[in-house]
GUZA-645029 format. One line per field, with one value per residue (C-alpha): residue in one letter; x, y, z. Coordinates in Angstrom, 1 decimal. Layout:
BEGIN
res c(a	...)
u c(X	...)
v c(Y	...)
w c(Z	...)
//
This chain:
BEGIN
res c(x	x	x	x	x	x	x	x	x	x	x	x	x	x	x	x	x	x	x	x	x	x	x	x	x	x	x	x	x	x	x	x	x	x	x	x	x	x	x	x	x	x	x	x	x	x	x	x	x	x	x	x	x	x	x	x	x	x	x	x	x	x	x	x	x	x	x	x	x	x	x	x	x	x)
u c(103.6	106.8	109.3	108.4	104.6	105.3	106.9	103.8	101.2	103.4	102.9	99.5	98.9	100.7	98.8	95.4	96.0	98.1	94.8	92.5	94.3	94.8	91.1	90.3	93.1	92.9	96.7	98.6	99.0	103.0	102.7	100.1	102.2	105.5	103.2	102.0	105.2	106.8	103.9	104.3	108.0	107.6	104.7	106.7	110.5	111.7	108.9	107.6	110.4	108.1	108.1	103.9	103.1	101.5	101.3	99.2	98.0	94.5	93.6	90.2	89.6	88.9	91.5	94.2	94.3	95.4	92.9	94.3	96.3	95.6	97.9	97.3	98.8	99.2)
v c(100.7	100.3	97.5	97.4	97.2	94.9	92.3	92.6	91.9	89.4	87.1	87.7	87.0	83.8	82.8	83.4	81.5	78.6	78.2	78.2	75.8	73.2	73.1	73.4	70.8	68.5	69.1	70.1	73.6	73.4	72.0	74.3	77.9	76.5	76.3	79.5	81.2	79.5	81.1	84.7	84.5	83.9	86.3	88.9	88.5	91.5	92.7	96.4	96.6	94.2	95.3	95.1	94.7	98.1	97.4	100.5	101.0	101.4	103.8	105.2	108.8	110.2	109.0	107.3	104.8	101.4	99.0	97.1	96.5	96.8	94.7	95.4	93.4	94.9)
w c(104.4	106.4	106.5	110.3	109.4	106.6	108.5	111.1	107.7	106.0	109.3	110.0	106.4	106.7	109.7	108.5	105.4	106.8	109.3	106.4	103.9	106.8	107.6	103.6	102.8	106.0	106.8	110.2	110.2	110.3	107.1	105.7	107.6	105.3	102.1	103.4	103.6	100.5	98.4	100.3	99.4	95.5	95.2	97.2	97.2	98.0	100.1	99.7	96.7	94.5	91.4	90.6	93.9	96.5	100.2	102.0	105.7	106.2	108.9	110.4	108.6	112.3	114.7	112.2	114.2	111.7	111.1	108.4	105.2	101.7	98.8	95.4	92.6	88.9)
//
């Protein structure tokens, strides 16, 4: 994954999650998007460079076209 492409998952990561812990935790979603990108930043502090941590692009076999990410943790 690229730093370029990174930056694009890490926010729609954030997004996504922030919108599902303020409906899970009953909390405005400014609140839940900093929780969300608190917890992004200590799980992955130096982004693609995390030691333990694989970031990949998944693309359709026939066109390559991107249609999503994939973040494995060891």
């Amino acid at each position: 994954m690229s730093a370029e492409t990174f930056e694009s998952f890490k926010q729609d990561s954030q997004t996504a999650y922030a919108t599902n812990l303020a409906l899970v935790e009953d909390i405005p979603f400014e609140v839940a998007l900093k929780s969300a990108s608190d917890q992004f930043d200590k799980l992955v502090p130096t982004g693609t460079d995390t030691q333990g941590q694989s970031f990949f692009d998944v693309l359709e076999t026939g066109s390559g076209k991107p249609v999503g990410y994939l973040w494995l943790g060891t």
